[in-house]
C-alpha positions as CSV (number, residue, x, y, z in Angstrom):
1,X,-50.2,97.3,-81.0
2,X,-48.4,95.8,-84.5
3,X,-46.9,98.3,-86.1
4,X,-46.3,96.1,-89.3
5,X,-49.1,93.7,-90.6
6,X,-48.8,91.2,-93.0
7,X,-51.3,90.4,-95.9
8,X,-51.4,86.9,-97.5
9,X,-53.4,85.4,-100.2
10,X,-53.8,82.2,-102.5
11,X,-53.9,81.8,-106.1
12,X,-55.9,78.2,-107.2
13,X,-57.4,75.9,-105.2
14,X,-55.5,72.6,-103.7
15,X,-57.4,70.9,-106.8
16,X,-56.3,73.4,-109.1
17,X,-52.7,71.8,-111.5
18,X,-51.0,74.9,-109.3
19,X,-51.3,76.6,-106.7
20,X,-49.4,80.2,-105.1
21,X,-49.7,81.8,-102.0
22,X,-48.2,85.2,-101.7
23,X,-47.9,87.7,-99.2
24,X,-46.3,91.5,-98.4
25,X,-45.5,93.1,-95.2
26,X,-45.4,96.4,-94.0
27,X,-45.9,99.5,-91.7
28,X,-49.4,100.2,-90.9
29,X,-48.6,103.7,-91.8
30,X,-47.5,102.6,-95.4
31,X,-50.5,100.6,-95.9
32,X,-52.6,103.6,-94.8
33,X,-51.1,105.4,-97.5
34,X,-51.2,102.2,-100.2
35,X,-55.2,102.1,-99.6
36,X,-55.7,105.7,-100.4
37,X,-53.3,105.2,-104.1
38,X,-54.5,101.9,-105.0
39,X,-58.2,103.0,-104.9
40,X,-57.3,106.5,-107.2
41,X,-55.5,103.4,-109.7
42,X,-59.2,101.9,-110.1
43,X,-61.1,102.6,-112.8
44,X,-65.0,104.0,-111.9
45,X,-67.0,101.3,-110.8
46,X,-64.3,98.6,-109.5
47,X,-64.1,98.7,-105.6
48,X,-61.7,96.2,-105.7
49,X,-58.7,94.5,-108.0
50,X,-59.3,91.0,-108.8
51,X,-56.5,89.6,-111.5
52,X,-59.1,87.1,-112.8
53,X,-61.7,89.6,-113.8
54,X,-59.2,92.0,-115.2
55,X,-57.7,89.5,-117.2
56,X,-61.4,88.3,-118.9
57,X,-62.9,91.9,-118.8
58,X,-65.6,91.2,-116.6
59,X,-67.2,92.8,-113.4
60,X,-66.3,96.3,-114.8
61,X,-63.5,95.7,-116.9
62,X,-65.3,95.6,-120.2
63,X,-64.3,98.8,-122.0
64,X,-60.5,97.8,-121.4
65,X,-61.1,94.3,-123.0
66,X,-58.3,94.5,-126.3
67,X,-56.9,97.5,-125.1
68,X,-53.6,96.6,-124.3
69,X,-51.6,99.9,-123.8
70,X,-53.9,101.0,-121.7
71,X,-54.0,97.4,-119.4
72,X,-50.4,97.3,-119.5
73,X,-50.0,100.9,-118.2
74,X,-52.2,100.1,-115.5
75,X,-50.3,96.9,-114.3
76,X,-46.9,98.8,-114.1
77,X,-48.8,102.0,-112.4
78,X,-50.5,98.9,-109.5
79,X,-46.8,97.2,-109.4
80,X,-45.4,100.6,-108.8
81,X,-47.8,101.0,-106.2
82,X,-47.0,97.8,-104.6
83,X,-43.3,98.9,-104.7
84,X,-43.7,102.1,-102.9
85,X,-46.1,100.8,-99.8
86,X,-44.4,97.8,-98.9
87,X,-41.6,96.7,-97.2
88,X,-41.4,92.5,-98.7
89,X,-42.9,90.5,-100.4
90,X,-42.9,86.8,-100.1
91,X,-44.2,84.2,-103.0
92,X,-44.3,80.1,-102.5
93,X,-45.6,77.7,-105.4
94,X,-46.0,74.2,-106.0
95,X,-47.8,71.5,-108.5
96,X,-50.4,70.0,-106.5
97,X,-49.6,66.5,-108.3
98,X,-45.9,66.5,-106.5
99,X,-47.3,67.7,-103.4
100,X,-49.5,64.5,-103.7
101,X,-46.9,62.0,-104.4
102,X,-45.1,63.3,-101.7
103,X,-48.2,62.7,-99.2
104,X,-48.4,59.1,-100.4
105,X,-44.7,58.0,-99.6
106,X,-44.8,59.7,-95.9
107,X,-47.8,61.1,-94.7
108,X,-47.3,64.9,-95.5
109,X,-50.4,65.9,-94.9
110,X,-50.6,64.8,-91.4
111,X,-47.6,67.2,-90.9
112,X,-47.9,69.9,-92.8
113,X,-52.0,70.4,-93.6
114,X,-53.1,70.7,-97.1
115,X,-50.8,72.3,-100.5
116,X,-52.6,75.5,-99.5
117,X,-51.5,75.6,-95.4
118,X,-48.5,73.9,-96.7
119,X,-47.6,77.2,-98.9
120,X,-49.1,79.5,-96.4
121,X,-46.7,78.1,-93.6
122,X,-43.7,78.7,-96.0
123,X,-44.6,81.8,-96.7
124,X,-44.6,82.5,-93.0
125,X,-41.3,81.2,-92.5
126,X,-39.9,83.6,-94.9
127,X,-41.7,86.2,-92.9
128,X,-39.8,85.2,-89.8
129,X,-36.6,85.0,-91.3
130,X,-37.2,88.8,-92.4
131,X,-38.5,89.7,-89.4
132,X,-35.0,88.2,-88.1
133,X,-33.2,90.3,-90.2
134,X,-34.6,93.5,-89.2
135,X,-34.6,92.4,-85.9
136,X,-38.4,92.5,-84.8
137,X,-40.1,90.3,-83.1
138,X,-42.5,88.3,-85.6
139,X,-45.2,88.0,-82.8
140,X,-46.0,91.2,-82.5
141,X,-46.8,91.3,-86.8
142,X,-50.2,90.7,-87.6
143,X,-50.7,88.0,-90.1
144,X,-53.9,88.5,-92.0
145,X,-55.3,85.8,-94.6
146,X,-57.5,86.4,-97.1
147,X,-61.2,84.0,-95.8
148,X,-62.7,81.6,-97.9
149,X,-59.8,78.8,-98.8
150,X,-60.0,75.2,-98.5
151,X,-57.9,74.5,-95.2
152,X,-57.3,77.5,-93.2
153,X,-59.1,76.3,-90.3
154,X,-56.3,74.4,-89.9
155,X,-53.4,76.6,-91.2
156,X,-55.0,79.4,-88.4
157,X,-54.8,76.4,-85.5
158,X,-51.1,75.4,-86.6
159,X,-49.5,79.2,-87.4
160,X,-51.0,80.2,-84.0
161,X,-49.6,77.3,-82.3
162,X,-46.2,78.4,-83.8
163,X,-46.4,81.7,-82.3
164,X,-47.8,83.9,-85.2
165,X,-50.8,86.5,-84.5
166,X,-52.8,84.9,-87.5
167,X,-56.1,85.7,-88.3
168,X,-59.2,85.3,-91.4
169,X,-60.4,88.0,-92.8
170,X,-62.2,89.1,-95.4
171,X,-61.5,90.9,-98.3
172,X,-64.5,93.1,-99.5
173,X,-63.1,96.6,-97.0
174,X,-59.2,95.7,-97.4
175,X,-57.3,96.5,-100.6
176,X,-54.3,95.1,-99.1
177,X,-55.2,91.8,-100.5
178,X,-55.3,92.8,-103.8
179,X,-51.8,93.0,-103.8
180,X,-51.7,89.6,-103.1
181,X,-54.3,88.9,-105.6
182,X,-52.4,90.1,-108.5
183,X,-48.9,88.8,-107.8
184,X,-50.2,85.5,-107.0
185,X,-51.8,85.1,-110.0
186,X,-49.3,85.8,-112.0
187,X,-46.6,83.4,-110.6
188,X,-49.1,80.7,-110.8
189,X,-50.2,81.4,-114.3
190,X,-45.9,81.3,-115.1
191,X,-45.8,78.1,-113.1
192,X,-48.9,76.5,-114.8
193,X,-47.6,77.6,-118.3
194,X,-43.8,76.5,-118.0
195,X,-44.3,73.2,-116.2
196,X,-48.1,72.0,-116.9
197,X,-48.5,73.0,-120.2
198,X,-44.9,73.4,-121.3
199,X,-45.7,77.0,-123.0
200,X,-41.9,77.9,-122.8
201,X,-40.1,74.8,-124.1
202,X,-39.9,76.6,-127.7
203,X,-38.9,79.9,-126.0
204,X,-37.6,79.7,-123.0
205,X,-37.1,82.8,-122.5
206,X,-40.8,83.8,-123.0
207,X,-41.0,82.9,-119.2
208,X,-38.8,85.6,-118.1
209,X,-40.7,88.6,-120.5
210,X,-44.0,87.3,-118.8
211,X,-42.8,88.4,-115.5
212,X,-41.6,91.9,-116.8
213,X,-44.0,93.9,-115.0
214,X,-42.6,92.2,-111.6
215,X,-38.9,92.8,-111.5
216,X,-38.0,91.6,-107.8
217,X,-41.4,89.4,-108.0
218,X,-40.1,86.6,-110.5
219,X,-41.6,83.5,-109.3
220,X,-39.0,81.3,-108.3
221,X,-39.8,77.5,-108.9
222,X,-37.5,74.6,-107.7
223,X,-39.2,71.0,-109.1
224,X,-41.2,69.6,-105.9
225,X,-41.8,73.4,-104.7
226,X,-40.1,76.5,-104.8
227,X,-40.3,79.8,-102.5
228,X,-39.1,83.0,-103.2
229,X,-38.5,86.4,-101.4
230,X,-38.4,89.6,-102.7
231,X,-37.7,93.1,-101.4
232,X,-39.9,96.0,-102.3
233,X,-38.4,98.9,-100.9
């Protein structure tokens, strides 16, 4: 029986400019508990947190839409949440247009699968190499990724074949992934801003006051690709 599981989820497509995958860890027991103070965070009316409604005020976010106290309290309040209920988190990010000059000089694909399995392999190495640290065995942790993206057919085939206890799943009954959803939004949206549409050459430090809200969940980005690992408690 896995007494931690893992939750893992992608932000973009592997057509979008950028693409993250992120993903936190923890004991089923502290999940338990995350489900029951996530959903009492939710306004009346949203079953579930998805970064890209909040952010347009859509599918029940329509009274908050201009109210930014009120949004930004509610951030810091799901981050806090996050925080408390989970042992790491682990973030991985690339341009898709470097990940595709890469494929054409030596076949990266073939290797690796898609930007998306590419990322969600990463992200699993980090998982290992925590794993390592607190000395548990990483087969027993069940790795759970969000259903739907472009790709994990194959990332499923290929973590399995590396030893993982990897599974689809989907999101509608699990808020777990809502954690994911939110982080990994908001490292690619830093990503896309500083590199693809250079938002931060004037102020460069307008990066790192985007990412206040996530104090140990700064997306870490390194040219070709970039991987980060952050501990939440």
């Amino acid at each position: 029986m896995a007494v931690f599981t893992a939750y893992f989820d992608a932000s973009g497509t592997v057509r979008s400019p950028v693409i993250t995958v992120v993903g936190f860890v923890s004991r089923v027991e502290k999940w338990v508990r995350f489900e029951e103070q996530w959903k009492a965070l939710l306004p009346r009316g949203v079953p579930m947190f998805h970064m890209t409604d909040f952010v347009s005020s859509q599918s029940g976010w329509e009274t908050w839409k201009g109210d930014g106290k009120r949004r930004a309290q509610l951030i810091e309040s799901l981050v806090s949440c996050i925080k408390c209920n989970t042992n790491q988190g682990f973030s991985a990010t690339l341009q898709t247009k470097h990940y595709n000059e890469v494929n054409r000089l030596c076949r990266f694909k073939e290797q690796f699968g898609n930007p998306y399995s590419f990322l969600c392999l990463s992200v699993l190495g980090s998982l290992v190499r925590w794993a390592s640290k607190k000395k548990l065995d990483c087969e027993k942790i069940l790795c759970l990724f969000e259903d739907g993206d472009e790709g994990q057919g194959d990332l499923i085939r290929r973590a399995t074949e590396d030893g993982f206890n990897a599974i689809s799943q989907g999101k509608a009954e699990i808020r777990a992934f809502d954690t994911c959803d939110l982080v990994a939004w908001k490292c690619r949206a830093t990503v896309d801003a500083a590199f693809e549409k250079q938002a931060f050459q004037k102020d460069p430090a307008a990066a790192e006051k985007s990412c206040a809200p996530f104090p140990k969940l700064k997306p870490s980005y390194a040219g070709k690709g970039s991987e980060h690992t952050a501990n939440t408690g």
